[in-house]
LOLO-333569 format. One line per 8 residues: their letters; for each residue x negated, y negated, z negated of C-alpha. Coordinates in nm, 3 decimals. Each point is the difference from the previous one (the first is absolute). Example, Ala and Ser with C-alpha at 12.3 -4.5 7.8 and 13.67 -1.06 7.14 Angstrom:
LOLO-333569
as) -1.230 0.450 -0.780 ~ -0.137 -0.344 0.066 $
END
This chain:
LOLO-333569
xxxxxxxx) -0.845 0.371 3.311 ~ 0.162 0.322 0.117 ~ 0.283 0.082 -0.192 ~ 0.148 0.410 -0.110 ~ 0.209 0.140 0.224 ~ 0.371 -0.035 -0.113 ~ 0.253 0.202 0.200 ~ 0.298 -0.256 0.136 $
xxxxxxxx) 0.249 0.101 -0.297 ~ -0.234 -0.171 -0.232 ~ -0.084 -0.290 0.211 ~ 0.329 -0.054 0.038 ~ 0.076 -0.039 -0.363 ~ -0.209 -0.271 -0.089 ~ 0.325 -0.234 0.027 ~ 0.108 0.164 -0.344 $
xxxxxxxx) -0.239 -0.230 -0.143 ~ 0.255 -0.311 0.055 ~ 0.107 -0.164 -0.253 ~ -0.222 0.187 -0.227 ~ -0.266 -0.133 -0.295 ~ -0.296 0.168 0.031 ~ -0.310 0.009 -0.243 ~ -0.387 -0.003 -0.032 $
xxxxxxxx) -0.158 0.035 -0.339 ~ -0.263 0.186 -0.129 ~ -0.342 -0.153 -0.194 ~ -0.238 -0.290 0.059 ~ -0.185 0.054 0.325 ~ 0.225 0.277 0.144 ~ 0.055 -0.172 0.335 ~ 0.359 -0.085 -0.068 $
xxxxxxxx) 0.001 -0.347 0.183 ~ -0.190 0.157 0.308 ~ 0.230 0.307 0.043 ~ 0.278 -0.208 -0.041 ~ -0.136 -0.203 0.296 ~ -0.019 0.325 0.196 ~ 0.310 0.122 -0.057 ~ 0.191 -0.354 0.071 $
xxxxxxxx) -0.174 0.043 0.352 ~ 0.084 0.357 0.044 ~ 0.370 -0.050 -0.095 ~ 0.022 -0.324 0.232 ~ -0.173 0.248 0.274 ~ 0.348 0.210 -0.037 ~ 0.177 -0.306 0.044 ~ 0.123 -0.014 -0.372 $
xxxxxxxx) 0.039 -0.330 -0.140 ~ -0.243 -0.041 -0.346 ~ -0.107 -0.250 -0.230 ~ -0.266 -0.013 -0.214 ~ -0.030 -0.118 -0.324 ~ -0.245 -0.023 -0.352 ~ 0.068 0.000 -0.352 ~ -0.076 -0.190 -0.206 $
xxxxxxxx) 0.061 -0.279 0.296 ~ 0.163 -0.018 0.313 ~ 0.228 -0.331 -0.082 ~ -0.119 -0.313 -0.065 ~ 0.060 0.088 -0.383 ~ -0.137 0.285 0.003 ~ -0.312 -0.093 0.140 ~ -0.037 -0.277 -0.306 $
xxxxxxxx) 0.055 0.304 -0.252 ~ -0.244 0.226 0.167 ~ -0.265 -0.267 -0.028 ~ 0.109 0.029 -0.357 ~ -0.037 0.370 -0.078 ~ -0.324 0.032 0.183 ~ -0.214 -0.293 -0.117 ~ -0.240 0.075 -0.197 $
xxxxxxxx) 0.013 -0.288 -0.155 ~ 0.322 0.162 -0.183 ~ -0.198 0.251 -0.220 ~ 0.218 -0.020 -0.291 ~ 0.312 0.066 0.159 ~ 0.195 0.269 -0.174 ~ 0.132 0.355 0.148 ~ 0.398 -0.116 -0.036 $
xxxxxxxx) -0.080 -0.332 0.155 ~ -0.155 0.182 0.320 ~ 0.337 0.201 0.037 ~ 0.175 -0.296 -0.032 ~ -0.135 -0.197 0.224 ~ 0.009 0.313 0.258 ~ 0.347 0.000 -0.045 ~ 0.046 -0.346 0.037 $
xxxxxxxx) -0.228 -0.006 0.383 ~ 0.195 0.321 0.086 ~ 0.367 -0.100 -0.098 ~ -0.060 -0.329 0.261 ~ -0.164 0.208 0.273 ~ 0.295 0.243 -0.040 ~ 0.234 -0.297 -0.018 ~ -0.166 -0.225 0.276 $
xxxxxxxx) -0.170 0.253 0.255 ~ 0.087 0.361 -0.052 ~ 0.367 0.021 -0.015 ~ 0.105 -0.204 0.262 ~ -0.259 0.194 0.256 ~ 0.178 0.325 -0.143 ~ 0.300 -0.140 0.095 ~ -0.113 -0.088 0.355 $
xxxxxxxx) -0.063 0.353 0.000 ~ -0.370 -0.044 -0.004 ~ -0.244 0.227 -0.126 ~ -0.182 -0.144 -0.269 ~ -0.393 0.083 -0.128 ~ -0.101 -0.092 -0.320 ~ -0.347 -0.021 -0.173 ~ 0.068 0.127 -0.361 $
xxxxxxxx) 0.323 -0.017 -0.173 ~ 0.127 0.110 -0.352 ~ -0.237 0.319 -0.001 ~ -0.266 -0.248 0.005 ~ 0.133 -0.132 -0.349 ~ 0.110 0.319 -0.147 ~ -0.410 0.143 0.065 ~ -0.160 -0.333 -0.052 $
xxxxxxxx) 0.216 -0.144 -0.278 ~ 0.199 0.277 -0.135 ~ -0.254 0.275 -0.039 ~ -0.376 -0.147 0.083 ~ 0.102 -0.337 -0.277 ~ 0.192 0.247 -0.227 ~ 0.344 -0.226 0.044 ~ 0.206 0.297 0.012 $
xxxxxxxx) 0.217 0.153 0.265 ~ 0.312 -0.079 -0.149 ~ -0.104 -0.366 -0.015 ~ -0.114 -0.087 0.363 ~ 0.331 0.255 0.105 ~ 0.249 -0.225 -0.172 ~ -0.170 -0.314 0.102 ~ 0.014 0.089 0.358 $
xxxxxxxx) 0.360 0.139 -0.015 ~ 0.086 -0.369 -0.184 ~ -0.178 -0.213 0.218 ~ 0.022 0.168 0.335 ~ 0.270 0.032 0.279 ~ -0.132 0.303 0.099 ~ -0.294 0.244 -0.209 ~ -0.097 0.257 0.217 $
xxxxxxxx) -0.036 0.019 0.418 ~ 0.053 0.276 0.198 ~ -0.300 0.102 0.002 ~ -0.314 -0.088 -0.202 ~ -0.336 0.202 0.163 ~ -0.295 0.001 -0.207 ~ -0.374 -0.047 0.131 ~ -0.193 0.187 -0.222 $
xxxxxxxx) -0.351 -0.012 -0.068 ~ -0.248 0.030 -0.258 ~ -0.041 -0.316 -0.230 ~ -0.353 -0.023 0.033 ~ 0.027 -0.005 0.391 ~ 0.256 -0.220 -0.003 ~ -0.151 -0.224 -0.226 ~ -0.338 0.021 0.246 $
xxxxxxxx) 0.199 -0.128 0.287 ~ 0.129 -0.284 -0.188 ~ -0.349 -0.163 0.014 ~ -0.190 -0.260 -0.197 ~ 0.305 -0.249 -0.083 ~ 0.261 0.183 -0.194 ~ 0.330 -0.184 -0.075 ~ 0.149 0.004 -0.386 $
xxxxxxxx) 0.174 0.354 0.028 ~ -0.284 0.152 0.246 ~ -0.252 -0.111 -0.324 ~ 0.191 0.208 -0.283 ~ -0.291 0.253 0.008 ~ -0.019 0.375 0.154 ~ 0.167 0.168 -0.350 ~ 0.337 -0.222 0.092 $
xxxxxxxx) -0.038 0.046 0.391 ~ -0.031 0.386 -0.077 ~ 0.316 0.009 -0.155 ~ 0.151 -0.228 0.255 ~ -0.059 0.310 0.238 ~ 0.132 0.256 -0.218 ~ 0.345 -0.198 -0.086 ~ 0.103 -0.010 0.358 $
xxxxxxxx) -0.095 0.401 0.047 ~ 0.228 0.043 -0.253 ~ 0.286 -0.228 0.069 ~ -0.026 0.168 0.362 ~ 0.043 0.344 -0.152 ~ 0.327 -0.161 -0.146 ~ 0.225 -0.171 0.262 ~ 0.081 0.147 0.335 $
xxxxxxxx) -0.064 -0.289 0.167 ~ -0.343 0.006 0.010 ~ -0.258 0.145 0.208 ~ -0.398 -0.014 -0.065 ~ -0.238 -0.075 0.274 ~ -0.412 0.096 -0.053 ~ -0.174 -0.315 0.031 ~ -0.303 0.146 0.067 $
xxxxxxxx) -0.180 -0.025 0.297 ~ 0.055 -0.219 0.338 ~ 0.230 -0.255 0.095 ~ 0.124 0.196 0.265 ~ 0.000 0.311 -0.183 ~ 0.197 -0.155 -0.303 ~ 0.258 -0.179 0.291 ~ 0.060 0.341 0.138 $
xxxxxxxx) 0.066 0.180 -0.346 ~ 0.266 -0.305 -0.087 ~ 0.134 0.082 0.334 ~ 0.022 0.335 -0.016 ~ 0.180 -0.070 -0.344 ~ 0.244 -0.260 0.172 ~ 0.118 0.242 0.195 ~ 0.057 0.287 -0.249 $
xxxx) 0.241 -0.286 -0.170 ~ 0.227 -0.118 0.298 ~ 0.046 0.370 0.137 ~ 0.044 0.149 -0.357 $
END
């Protein structure tokens, strides 16, 4: 796909991005995993090393725990024990996959991290802030990337992308999803490290906004 038209000064900047933790989040049905996928092979197209990686998942561990969370054979599992196990599949990825490619001085990708839990968990299943906060700053080595960019779309589209065979947390119903949306709006309007990115339209036309947007952060 053609790409904007970046001058050479920002072109050149892209290896800023080593050694950095950088984050998709946003609501169900966003296109988080497929952007991410995009922006992996733009980044390795400016020869800068990148990993990719989910959570919940992305270790053996993790995986087992994800199965967990989103069965929906789970349907009594409470709010608190969702955060913790969250934690717990976020603390080993950290542990087992993210710092060491940090240290390598690899850029790494994420799908979701602890703004997932503080929307999801912390607002959207009424757990509290303060809660999920002090959890993550307990259990993890590190709470916050560098960056967190949030896809955001409507719940209702989102939810219409997800299709006939919701998981556990995609099921909670279009009330909870709605205020899924509006915690991360707000917790973006909060923390300078965080950028939102309209979801709306295209592939390609989302890709180019998160570009555009990647740019803005490693010439700012």
């Amino acid at each position: 796909m053609p790409g904007p038209s970046y001058d050479a000064s920002i072109m050149s900047s892209w290896d800023k991005l080593k050694g950095k933790f950088i984050v998709l989040d946003g609501p169900d049905g966003a296109g988080k995993s497929s952007q991410l996928q995009l922006l992996s092979e733009f980044l390795s197209e400016q020869q800068l090393e990148n990993l990719m990686v989910r959570d919940p998942g992305g270790t053996r561990i993790g995986e087992q725990i994800r199965k967990i969370l989103l069965s929906k054979d789970n349907g009594e599992m409470s709010v608190r024990t969702e955060a913790l196990l969250y934690m717990a599949s976020r603390a080993q990825l950290y542990g087992e996959v993210i710092a060491p490619a940090l240290e390598r001085q690899k850029c790494v990708l994420c799908d979701r991290w602890i703004s997932s839990t503080y929307a999801y968990q912390a607002v959207a299943g009424s757990a509290g802030a303060q809660m999920v906060l002090q959890l993550a700053e307990a259990g993890l080595e590190r709470t916050w990337p560098d960056l967190t960019v949030i896809l955001d779309l409507p719940s209702e589209v989102g939810l219409a992308r997800v299709g006939h065979s919701p998981d556990r947390m995609e099921n909670k119903g279009k009330a909870f999803h709605q205020k899924v949306r509006e915690a991360f709006l707000e917790l973006a309007q909060t923390r300078a490290d965080f950028r939102v990115v309209d979801g709306a339209g295209t592939i390609e036309q989302v890709h180019q906004r998160l570009r555009e947007v990647m740019a803005g952060y490693v010439n700012s």
